[in-house]
C-alpha distance (Angstrom), angle and dihedral (degrees) to the residues before:
residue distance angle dihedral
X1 . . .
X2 4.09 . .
X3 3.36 121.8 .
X4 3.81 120.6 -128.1
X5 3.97 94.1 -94.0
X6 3.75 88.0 53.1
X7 3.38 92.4 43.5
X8 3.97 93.4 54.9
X9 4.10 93.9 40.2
X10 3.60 86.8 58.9
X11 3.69 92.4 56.6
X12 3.96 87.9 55.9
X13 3.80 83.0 -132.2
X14 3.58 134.5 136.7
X15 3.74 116.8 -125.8
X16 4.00 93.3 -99.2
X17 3.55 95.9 50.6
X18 4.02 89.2 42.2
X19 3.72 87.4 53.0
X20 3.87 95.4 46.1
X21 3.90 99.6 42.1
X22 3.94 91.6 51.0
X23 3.70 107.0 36.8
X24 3.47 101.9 -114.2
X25 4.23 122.2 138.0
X26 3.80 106.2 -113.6
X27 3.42 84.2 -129.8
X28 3.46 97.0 64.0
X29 3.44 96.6 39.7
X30 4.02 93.5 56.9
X31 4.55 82.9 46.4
X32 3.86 80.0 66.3
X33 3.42 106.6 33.0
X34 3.88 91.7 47.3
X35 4.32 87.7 45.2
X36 3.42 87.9 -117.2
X37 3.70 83.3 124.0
X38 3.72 131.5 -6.0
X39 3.62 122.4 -137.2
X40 3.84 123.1 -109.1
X41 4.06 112.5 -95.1
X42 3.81 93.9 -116.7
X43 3.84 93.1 58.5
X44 3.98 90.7 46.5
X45 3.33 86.4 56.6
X46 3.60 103.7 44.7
X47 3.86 88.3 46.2
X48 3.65 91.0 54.5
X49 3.98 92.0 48.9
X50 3.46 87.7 46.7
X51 4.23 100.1 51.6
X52 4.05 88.0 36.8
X53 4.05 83.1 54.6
X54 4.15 101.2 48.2
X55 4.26 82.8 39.4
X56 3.73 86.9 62.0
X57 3.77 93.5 40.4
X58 4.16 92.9 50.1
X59 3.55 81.1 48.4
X60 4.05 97.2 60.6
X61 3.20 88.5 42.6
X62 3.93 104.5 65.7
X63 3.96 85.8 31.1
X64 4.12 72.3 62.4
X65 3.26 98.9 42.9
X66 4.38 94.7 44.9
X67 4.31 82.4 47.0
X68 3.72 88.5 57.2
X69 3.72 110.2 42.3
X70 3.67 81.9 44.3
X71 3.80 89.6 52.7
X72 4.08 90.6 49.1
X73 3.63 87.2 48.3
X74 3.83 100.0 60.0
X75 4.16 99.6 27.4
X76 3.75 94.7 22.9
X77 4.27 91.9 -119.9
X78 3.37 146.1 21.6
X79 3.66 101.1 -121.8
X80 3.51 107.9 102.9
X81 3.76 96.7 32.3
């Protein structure tokens, strides 16, 4: 299982937008970032789950995005394909 600073530097977010995408008080956030508290094992986990999830979905997306400025390239648009 990740830890909460792995979990956030796979997100390729910064702390603020960590805190604001996934609900968490940035206070909070910084207790268990810092140690100062450590976050229950359920919430790891679901915060992991979560980050792995919206990495996949970012990553269908360009794959999208490539697949159809390819496909305007070659038929020059995407609407009858």
């Amino acid at each position: 299982m990740m830890d909460i600073k792995e979990i956030r530097k796979l997100s390729g977010l910064n702390v603020r937008q960590f805190t604001e995408r996934y609900k968490i008080p940035y206070t909070t956030f910084h207790d268990w970032d810092t140690g100062k508290s450590n976050p229950p094992v359920y919430v790891l986990e679901l915060l992991e789950r979560a980050v792995r999830e919206d990495w996949r979905k970012e990553i269908e997306n360009e794959e999208r995005k490539s697949l159809a400025v390819h496909v305007v390239r070659e038929h020059g648009t995407c609407k009858n394909i």
